[in-house]
C-alpha positions as CSV (number, residue, x, y, z in Angstrom):
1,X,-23.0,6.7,-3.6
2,X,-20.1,4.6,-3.7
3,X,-16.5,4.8,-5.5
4,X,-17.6,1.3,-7.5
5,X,-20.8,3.0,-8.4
6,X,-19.8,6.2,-10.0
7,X,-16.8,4.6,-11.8
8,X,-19.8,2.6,-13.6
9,X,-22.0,5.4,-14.2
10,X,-18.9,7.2,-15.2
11,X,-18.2,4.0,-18.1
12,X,-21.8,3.8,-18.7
13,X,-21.3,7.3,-19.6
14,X,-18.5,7.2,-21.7
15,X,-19.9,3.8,-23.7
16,X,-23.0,5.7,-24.7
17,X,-20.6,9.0,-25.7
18,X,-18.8,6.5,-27.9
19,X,-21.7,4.9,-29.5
20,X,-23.0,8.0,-30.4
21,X,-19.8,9.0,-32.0
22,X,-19.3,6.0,-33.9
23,X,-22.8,6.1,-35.0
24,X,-22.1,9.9,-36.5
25,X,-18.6,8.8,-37.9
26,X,-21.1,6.1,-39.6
27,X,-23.3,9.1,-40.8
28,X,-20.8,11.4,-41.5
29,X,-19.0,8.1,-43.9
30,X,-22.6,7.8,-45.9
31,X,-23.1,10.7,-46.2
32,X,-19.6,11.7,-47.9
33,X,-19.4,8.3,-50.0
34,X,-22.8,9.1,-51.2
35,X,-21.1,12.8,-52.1
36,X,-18.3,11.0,-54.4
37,X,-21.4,9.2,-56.0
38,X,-19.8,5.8,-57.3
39,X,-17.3,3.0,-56.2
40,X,-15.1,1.4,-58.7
41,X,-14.1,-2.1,-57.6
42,X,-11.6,-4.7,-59.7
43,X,-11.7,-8.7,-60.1
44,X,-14.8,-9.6,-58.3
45,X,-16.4,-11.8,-60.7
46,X,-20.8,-12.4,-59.6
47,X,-20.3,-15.5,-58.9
48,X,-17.1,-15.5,-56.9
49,X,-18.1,-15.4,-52.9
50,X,-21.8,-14.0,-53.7
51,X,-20.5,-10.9,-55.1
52,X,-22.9,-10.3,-57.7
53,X,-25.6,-9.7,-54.9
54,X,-23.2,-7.7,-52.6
55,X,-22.7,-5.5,-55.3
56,X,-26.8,-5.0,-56.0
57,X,-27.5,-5.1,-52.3
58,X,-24.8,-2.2,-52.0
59,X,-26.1,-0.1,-54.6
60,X,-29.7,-0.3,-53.6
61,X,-28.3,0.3,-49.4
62,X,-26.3,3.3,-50.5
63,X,-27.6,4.3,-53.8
64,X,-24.0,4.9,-54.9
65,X,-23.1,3.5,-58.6
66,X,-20.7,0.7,-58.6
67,X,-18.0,0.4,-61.6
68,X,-16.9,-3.4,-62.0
69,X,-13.1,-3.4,-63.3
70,X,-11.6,-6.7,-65.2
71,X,-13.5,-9.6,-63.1
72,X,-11.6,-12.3,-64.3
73,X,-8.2,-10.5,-63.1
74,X,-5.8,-12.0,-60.6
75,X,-4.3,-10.5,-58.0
76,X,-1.3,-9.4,-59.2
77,X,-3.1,-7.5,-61.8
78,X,-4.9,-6.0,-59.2
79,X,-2.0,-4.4,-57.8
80,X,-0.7,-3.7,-61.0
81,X,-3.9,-1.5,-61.9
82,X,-3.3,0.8,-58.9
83,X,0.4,1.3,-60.0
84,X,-0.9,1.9,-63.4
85,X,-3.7,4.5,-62.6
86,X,-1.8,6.5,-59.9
87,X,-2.7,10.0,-61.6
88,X,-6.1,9.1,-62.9
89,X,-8.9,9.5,-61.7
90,X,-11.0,8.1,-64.4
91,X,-13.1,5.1,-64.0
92,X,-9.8,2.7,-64.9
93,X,-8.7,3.2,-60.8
94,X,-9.6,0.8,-58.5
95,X,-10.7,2.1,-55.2
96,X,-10.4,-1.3,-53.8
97,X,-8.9,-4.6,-54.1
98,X,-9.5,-8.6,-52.8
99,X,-6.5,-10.2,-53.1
100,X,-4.4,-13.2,-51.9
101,X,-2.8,-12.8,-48.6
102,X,0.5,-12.4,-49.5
103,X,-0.2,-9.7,-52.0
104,X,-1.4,-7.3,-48.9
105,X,2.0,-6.5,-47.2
106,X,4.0,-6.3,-50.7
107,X,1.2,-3.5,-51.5
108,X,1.5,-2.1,-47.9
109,X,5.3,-2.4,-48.3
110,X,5.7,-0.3,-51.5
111,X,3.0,2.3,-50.3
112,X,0.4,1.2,-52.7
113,X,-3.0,1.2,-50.3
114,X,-4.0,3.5,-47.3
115,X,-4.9,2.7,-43.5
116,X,-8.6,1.8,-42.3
117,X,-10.0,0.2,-39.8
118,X,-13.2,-1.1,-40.0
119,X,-16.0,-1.1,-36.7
120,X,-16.3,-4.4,-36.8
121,X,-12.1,-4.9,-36.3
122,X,-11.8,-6.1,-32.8
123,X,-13.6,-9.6,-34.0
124,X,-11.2,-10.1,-37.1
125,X,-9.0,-12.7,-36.2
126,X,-5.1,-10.9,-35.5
127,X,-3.5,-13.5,-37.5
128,X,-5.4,-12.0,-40.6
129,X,-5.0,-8.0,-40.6
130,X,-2.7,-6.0,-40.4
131,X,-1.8,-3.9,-37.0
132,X,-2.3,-0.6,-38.9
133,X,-5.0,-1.0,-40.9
134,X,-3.6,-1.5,-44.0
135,X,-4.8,-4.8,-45.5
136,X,-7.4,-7.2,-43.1
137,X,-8.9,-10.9,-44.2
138,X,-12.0,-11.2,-45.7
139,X,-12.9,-15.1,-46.4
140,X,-11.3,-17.9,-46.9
141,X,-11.8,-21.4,-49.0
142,X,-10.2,-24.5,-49.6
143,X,-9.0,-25.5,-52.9
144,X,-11.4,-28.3,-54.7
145,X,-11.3,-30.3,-58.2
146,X,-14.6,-29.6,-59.8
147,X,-15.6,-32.1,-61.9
148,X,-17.5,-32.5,-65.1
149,X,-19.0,-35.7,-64.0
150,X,-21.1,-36.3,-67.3
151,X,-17.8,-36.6,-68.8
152,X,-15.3,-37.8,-66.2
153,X,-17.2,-40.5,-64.8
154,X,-14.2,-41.9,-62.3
155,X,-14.1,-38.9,-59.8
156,X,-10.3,-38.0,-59.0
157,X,-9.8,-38.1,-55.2
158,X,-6.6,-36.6,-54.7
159,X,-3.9,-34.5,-56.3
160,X,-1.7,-37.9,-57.6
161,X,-5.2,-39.2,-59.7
162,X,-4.9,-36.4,-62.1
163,X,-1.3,-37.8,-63.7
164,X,-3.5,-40.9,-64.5
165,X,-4.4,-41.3,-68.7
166,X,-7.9,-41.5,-68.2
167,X,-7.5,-37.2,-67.2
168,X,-5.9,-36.7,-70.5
169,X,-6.8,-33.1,-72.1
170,X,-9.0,-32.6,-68.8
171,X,-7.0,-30.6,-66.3
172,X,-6.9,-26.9,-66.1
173,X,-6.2,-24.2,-63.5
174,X,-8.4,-21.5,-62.4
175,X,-5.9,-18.6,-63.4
176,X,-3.0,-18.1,-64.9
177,X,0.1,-19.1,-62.1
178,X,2.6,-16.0,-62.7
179,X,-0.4,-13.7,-61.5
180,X,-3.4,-15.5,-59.8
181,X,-3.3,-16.1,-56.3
182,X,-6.0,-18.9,-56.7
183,X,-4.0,-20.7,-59.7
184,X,-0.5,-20.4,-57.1
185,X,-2.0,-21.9,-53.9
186,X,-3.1,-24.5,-56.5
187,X,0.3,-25.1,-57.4
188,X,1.2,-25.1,-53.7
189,X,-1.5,-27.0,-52.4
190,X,-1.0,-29.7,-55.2
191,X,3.0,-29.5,-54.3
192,X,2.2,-30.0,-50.3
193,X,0.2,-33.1,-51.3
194,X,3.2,-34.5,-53.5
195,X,5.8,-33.7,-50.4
196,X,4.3,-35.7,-47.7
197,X,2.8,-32.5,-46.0
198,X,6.4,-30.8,-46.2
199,X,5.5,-26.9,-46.8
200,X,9.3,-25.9,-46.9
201,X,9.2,-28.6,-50.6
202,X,5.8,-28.0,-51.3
203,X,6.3,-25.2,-54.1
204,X,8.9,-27.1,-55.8
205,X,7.3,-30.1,-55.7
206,X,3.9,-28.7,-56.9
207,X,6.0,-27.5,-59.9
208,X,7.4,-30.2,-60.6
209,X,3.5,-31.9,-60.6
210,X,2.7,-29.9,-63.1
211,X,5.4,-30.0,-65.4
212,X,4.8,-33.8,-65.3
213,X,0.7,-33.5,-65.8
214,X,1.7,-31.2,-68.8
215,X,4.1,-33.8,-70.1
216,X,1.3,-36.7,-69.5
217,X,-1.0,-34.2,-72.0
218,X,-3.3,-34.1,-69.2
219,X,-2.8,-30.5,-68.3
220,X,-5.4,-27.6,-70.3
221,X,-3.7,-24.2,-70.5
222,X,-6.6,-22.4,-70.3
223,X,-8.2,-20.5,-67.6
224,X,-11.1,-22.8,-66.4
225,X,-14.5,-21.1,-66.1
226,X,-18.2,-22.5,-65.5
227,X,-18.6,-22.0,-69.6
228,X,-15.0,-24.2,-70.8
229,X,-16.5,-26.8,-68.1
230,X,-19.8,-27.0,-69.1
231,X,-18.4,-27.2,-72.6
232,X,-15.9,-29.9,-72.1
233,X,-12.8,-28.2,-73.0
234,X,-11.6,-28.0,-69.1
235,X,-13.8,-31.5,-67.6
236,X,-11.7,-30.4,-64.4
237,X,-10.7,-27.6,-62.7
238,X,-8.9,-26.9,-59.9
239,X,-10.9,-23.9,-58.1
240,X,-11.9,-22.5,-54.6
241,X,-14.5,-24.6,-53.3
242,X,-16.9,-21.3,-53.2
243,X,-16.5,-20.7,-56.9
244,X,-16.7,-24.5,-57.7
245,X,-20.4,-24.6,-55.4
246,X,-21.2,-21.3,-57.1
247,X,-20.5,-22.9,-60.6
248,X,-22.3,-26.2,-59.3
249,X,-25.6,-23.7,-58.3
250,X,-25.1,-21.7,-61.7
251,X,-25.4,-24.8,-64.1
252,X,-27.9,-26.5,-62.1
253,X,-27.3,-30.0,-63.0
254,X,-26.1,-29.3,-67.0
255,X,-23.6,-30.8,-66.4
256,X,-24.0,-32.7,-63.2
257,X,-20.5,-31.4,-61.7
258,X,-19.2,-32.6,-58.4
259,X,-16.8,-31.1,-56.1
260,X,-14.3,-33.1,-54.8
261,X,-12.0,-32.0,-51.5
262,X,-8.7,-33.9,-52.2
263,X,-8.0,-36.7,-49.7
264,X,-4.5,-34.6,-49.4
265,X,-3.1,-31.2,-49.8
266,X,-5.8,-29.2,-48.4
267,X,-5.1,-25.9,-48.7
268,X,-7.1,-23.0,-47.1
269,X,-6.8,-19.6,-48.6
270,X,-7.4,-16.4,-46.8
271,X,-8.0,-13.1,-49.3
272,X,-7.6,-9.5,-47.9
273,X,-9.7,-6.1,-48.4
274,X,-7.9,-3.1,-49.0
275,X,-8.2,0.5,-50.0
276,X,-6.1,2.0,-52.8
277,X,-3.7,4.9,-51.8
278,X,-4.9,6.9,-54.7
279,X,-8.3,5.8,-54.6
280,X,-10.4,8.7,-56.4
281,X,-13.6,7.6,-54.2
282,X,-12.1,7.0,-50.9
283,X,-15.1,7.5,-48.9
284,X,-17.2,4.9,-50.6
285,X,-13.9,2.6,-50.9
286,X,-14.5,2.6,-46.4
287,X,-18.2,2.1,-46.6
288,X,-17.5,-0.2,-48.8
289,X,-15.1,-2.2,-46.2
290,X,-18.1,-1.2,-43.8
291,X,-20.5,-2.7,-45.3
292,X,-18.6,-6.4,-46.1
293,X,-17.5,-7.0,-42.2
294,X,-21.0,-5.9,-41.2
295,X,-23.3,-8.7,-39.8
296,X,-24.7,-8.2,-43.3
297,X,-21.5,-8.4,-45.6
298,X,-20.6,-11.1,-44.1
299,X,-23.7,-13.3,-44.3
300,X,-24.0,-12.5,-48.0
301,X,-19.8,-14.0,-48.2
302,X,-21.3,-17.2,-46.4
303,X,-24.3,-17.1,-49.0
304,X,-22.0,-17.3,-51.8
305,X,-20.4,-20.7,-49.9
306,X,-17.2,-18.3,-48.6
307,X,-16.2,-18.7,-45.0
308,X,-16.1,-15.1,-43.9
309,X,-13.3,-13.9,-41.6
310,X,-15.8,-13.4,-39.0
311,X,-17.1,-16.8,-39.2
312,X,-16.3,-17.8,-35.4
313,X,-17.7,-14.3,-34.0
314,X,-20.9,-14.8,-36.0
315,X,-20.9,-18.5,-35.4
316,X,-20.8,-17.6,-31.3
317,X,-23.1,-15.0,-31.6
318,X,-25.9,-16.9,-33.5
319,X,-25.9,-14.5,-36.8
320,X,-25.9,-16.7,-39.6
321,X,-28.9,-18.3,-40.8
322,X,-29.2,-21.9,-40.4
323,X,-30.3,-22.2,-44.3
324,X,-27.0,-20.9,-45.1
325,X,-24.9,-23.1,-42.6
326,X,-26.4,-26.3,-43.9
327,X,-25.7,-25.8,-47.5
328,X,-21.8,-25.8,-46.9
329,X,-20.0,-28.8,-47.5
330,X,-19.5,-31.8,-44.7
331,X,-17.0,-30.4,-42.6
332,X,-14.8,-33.7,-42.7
333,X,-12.9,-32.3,-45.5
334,X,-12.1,-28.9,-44.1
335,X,-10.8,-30.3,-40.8
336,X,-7.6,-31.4,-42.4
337,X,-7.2,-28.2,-44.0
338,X,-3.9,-25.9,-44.0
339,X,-3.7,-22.4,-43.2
340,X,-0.2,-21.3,-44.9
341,X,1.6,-18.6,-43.1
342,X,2.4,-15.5,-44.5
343,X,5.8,-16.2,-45.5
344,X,5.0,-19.4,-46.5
345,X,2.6,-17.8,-48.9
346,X,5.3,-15.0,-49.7
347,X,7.6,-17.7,-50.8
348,X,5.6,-19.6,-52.7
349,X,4.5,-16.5,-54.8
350,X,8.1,-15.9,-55.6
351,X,9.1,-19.4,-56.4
352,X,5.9,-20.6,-58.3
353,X,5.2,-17.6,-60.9
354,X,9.4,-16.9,-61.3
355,X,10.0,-20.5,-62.3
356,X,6.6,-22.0,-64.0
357,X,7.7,-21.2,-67.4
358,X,11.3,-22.2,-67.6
359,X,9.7,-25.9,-65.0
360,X,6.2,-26.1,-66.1
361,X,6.1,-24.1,-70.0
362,X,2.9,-23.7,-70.6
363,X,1.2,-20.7,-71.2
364,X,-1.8,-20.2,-69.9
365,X,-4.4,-18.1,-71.3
């Protein structure tokens, strides 16, 4: 028998050993989450990426009780719930949070979350996780106007249509900008529009936007939901496209509402998973992560019109349903889309929430 031969019996070997020790990690993981009994997640409203029915389809997988914390909270309260609960225990403690990009290393960085890699790691893109562990991309969007178009009956097209009078009393924000990671890339993405493309004027700039839509009257400083659109009291709202299609899908035509990918300032937003460093159910915090970069997890993120991390892996390897892939938006609008870098994203989250009220000065609630 030759050299070449044995050296592939001897990996053949070894790939087997390893698949059977991943597969009792995986056993050992469910069977210890299922021990701690319940999961307490924070600010994943149902309708956000599908995660009403990632929730369900958790429970009934693992049979492990799930405890849904403040859905309508950014992600800096997110953060600030960890710091808040280090020495509980109670159900107030996250386990896990989904946040903004540039939330995960500031978390990381003042020892906030814990290390874990997930099996499915190696196809995460590198641009998107963290060497160590500590925070890893989950999906990403682009940032729409959603439109009450039984009321608004001249679609806006871009960021610069919203200063017109005809929007007056119509525009809100999906969150409030000191804390929300959706309502700051808002800011941002509405700034890069009004600075030619320049990032490096972009948050500036997108502050300066809406200080003048708040001194047009046009700007609502309230926290846009499917309920205040449907109402009237926020006709637009600048969202993530997957909440806006969610919202679209939830109201089922009352009102008609149309999603609109601004002819500038496309923004894509990538949000991270991670595990609290006090998390009092650690083990179901990990089959947690398991179980949304699965083949699974991730197909149920593209369900709820999210673009999970894994979207080119799956994409190559055939594992989406085709149902799914055609009810996403025409991909003409994404292609111009902008992937801010981290510390582009870092800097905009210090500029935009430290200066909207003393530029901007309105509360928003």
């Amino acid at each position: 028998m030759s050299r070449y031969t044995l050296n592939n019996l001897a990996i053949a070997a070894l790939a087997v050993c390893g698949a059977q020790a991943a597969l009792a990690q995986s056993d050992q993981l469910v069977t210890a989450a299922k021990a701690e009994g319940q999961l307490t997640v924070i600010a994943l409203p149902r309708s956000w990426c599908g995660y009403g029915p990632i929730i369900d389809a958790f429970k009934a997988k693992y049979g492990i009780k799930v405890n849904e914390l403040n859905p309508d909270a950014g992600s800096g309260d997110e953060v600030e719930a960890i710091k808040a609960n280090k020495d509980n225990k109670g159900p107030q403690a996250p386990d896990t949070i989904d946040v903004g990009l540039s939330f995960g290393p500031s978390a990381k960085a003042a020892g906030l979350i814990q290390p874990y890699k997930v099996s499915t790691w190696a196809s995460i893109p590198d641009s998107t996780k963290d060497a160590d562990g500590f925070w890893y991309g989950d999906y990403y969007g682009v940032l729409t106007l959603q439109v009450n178009a039984d009321l608004v009956t001249k679609l806006p097209q871009d960021w610069s249509d919203l200063l017109k009078p005809e929007y007056k009393n119509a525009v809100a924000l999906a969150g409030d900008p000191r804390a929300s990671n959706q309502a700051i890339q808002a800011v941002y993405a509405a700034g890069l529009s009004a600075a030619g493309g320049d990032a490096s004027k972009a948050s500036a700039a997108g502050l300066k936007f809406f200080a003048d839509l708040n001194k047009a009257g046009n700007f609502v400083p309230v926290i846009g939901k499917a309920a205040s659109l449907a109402q009237g009291t926020t006709p637009i709202i600048i969202s993530w496209d997957y909440n806006a299609l969610a919202d679209r899908d939830k109201l089922n035509g009352n009102p008609k509402v149309q999603v609109v990918v601004p002819k500038t300032g496309v923004v894509a937003g990538v949000y991270v998973q991670a595990i609290s460093a006090y998390a009092p159910h650690p083990n179901a915090a990990k089959l947690w992560m398991e179980y949304l970069y699965s083949d699974e997890g991730q197909q149920a993120l593209l369900n709820g019109y999210c673009h999970p991390i894994r979207f080119n892996d799956m994409v190559a390897k055939n594992k989406f349903s085709k149902a799914s892939l055609d009810k996403l938006p025409p991909a003409a609008g994404y292609a111009k889309a902008a992937f801010p870098s981290l510390d582009q994203q870092n800097a905009a989250k210090e500029a935009i929430t430290k200066q909207w009220d003393a530029v901007v000065g309105a509360t928003v609630k």
